[in-house]
Structure formats: C-alpha cells, structure tokens
N, CA, C and O atoms as a GROMACS GRO file, in nm:
protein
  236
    1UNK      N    1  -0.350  -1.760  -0.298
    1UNK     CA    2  -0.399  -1.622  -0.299
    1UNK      C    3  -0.397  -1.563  -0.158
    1UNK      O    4  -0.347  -1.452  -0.139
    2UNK      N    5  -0.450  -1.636  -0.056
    2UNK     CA    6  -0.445  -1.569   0.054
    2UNK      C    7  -0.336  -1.570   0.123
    2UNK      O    8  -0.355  -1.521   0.235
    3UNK      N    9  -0.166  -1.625   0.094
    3UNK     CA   10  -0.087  -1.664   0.138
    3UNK      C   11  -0.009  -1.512   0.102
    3UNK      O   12   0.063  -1.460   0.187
    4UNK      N   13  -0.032  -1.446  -0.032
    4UNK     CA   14  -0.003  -1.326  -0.047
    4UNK      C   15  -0.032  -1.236   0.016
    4UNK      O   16   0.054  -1.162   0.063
    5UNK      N   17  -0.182  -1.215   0.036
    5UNK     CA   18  -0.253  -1.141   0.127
    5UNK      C   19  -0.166  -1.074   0.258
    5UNK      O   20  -0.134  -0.960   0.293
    6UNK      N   21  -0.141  -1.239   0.319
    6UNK     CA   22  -0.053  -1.232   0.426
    6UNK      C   23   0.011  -1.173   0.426
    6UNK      O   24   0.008  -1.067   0.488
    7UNK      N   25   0.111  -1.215   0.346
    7UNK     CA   26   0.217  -1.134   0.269
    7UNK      C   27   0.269  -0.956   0.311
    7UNK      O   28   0.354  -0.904   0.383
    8UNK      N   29   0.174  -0.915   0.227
    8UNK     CA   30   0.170  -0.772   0.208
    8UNK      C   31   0.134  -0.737   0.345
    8UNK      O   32   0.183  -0.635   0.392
    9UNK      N   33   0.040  -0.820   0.429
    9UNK     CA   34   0.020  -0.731   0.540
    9UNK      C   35   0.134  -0.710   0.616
    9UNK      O   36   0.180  -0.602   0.651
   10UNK      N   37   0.185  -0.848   0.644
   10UNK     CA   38   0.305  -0.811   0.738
   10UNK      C   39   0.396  -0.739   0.714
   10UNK      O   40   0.461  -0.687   0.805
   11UNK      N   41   0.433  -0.711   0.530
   11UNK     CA   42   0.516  -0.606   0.512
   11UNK      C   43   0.496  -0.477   0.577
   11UNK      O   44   0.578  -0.420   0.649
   12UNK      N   45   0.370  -0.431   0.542
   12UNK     CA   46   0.317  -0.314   0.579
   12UNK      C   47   0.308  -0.291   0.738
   12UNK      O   48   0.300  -0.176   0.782
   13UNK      N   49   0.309  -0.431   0.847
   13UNK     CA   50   0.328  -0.429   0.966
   13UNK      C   51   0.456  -0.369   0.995
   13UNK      O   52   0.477  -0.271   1.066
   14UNK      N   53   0.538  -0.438   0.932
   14UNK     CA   54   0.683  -0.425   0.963
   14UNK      C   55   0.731  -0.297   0.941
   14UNK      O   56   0.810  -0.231   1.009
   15UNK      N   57   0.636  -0.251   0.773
   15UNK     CA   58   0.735  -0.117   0.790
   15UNK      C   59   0.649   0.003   0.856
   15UNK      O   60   0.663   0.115   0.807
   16UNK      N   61   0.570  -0.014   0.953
   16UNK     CA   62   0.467   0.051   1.021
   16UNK      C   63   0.579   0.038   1.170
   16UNK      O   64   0.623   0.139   1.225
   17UNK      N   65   0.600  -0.051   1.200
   17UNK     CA   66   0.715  -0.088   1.307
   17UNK      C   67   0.839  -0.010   1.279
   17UNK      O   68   0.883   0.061   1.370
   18UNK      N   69   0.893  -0.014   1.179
   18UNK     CA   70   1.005   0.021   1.163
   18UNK      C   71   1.018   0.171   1.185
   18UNK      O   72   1.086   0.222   1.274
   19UNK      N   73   0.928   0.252   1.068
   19UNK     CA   74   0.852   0.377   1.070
   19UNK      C   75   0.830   0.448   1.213
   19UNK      O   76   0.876   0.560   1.228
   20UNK      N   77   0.755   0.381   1.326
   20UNK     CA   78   0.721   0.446   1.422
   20UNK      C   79   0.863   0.436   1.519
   20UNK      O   80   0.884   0.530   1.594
   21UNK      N   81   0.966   0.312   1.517
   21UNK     CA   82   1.096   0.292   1.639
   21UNK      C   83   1.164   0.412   1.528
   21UNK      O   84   1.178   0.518   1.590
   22UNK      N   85   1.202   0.421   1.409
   22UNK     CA   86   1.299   0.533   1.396
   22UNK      C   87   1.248   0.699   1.445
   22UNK      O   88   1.310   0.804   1.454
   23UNK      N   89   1.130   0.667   1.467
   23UNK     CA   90   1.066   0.819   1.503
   23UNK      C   91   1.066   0.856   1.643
   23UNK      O   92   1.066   0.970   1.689
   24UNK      N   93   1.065   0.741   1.706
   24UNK     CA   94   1.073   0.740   1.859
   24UNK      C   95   1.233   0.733   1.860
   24UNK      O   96   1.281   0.814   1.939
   25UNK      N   97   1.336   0.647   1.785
   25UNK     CA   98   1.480   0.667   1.803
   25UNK      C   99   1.528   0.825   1.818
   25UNK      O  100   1.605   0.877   1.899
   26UNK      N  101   1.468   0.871   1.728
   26UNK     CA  102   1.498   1.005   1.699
   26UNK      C  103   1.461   1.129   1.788
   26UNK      O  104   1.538   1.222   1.813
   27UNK      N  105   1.306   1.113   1.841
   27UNK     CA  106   1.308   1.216   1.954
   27UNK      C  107   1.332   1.170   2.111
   27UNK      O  108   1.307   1.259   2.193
   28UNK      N  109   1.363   1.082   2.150
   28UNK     CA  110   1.425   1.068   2.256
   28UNK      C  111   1.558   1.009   2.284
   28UNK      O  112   1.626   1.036   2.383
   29UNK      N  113   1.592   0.922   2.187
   29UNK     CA  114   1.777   0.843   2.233
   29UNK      C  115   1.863   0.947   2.173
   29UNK      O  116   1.981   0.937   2.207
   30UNK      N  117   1.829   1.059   2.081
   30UNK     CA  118   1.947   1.095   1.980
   30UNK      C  119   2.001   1.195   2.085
   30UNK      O  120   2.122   1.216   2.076
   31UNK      N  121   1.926   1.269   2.198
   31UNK     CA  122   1.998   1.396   2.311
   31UNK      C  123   2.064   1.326   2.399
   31UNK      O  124   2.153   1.384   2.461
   32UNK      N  125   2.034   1.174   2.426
   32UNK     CA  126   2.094   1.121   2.520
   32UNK      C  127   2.200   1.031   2.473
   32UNK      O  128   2.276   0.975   2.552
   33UNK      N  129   2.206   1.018   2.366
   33UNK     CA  130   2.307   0.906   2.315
   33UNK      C  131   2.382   0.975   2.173
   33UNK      O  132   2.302   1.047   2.113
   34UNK      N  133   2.527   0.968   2.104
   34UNK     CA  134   2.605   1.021   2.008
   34UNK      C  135   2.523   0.898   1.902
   34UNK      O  136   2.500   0.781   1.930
   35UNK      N  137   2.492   0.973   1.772
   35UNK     CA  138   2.433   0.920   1.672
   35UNK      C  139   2.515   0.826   1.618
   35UNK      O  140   2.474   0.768   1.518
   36UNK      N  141   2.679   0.783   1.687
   36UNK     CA  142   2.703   0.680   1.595
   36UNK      C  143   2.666   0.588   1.680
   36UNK      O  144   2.733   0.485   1.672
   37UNK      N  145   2.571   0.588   1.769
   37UNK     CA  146   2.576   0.410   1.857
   37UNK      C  147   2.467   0.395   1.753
   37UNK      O  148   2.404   0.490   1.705
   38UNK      N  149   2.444   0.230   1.712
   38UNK     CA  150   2.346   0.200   1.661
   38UNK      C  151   2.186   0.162   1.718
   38UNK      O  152   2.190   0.143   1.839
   39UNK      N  153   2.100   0.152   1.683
   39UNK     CA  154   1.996   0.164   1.746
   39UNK      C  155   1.978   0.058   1.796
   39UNK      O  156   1.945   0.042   1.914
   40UNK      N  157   2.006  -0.072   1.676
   40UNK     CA  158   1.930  -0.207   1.685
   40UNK      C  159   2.032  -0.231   1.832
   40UNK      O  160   1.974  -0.289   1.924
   41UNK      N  161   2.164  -0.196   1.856
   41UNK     CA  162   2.236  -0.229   1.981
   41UNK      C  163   2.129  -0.191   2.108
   41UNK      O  164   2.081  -0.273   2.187
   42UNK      N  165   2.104  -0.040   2.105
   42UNK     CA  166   2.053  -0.012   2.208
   42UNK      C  167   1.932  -0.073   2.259
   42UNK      O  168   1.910  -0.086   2.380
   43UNK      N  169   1.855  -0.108   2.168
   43UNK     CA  170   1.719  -0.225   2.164
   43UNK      C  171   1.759  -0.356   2.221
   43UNK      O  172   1.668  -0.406   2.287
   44UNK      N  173   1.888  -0.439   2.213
   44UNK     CA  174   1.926  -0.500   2.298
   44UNK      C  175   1.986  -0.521   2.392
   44UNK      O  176   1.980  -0.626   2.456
   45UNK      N  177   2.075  -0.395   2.427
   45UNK     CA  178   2.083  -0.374   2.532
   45UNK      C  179   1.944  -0.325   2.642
   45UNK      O  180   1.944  -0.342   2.764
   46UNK      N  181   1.831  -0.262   2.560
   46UNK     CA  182   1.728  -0.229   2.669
   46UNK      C  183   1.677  -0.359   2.694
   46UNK      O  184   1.638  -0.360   2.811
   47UNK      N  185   1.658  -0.467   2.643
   47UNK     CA  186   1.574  -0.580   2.631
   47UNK      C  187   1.708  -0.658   2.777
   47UNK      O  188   1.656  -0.709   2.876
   48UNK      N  189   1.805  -0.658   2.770
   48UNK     CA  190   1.859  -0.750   2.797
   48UNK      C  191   1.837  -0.646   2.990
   48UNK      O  192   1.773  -0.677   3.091
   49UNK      N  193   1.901  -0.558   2.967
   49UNK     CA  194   1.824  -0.458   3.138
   49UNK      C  195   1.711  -0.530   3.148
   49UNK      O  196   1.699  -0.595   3.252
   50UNK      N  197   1.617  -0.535   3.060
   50UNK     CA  198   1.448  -0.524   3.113
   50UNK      C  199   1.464  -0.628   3.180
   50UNK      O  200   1.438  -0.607   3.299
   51UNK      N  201   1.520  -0.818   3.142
   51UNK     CA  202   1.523  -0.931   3.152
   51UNK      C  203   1.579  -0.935   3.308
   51UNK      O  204   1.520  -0.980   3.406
   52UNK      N  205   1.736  -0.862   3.300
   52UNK     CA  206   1.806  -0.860   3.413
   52UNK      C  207   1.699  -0.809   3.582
   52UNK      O  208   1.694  -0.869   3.689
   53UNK      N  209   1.639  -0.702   3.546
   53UNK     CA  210   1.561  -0.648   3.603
   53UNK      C  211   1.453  -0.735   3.682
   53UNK      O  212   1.442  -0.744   3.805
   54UNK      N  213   1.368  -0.804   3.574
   54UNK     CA  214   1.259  -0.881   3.567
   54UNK      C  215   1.285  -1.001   3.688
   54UNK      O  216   1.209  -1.045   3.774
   55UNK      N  217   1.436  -1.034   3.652
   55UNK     CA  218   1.468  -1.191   3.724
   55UNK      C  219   1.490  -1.147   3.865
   55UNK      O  220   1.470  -1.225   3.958
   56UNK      N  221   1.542  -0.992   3.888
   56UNK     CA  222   1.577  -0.938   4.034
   56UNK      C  223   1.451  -0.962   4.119
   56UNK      O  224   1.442  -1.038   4.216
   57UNK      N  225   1.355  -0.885   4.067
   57UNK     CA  226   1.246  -0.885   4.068
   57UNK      C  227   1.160  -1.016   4.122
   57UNK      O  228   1.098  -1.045   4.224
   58UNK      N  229   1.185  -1.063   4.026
   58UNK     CA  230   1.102  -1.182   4.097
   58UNK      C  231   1.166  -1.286   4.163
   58UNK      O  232   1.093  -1.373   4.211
   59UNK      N  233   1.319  -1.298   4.179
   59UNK     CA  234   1.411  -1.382   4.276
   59UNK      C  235   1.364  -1.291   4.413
   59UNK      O  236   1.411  -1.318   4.524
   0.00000   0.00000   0.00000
C-alpha cells in the first residue's frame, strides 16, 4: 500500500518538473534559440558548461 503511495507522488513530482522546465523552456530559450533545437539537448549541454566551469574554477 504504501509502495503506491510513493508511487503517485513521484508521478505528480515529475510531472510538476516537467510542467514548470517546459514553461521556463518557453519564456526564455525560445527568443534565443530556433524551436527546432531540442530542449532535453540544451539541458545537457547547460549541465555539461556548468561542470566545465566548476572544474576551471576550482583547478
């Protein structure tokens, strides 16, 4: 029973996540970027900057 519980919450996490990055995709990457790049790309490309950044940083 409580394994369901779980369940449902994290759905509802996820699509609470999902919900708020397409809303933020939309008012700030779509003026700066052509709507066919995909998002989930640009999310790793920002992640992979942040990392690059991070290691400058602290080397």
């Amino acid at each position: 029973m409580k394994s369901s519980i779980v369940l449902i919450v994290l759905v509802f996490i996820a699509l609470g996540l999902l919900l708020g990055f397409a809303e933020i995709y939309e008012t700030q990457f779509v003026n700066e970027h052509p709507p066919m790049v995909q998002p989930e790309q640009d999310a790793e490309k920002a992640m992979q900057e942040n990392s690059s950044t991070v290691e400058a940083n602290s080397g």
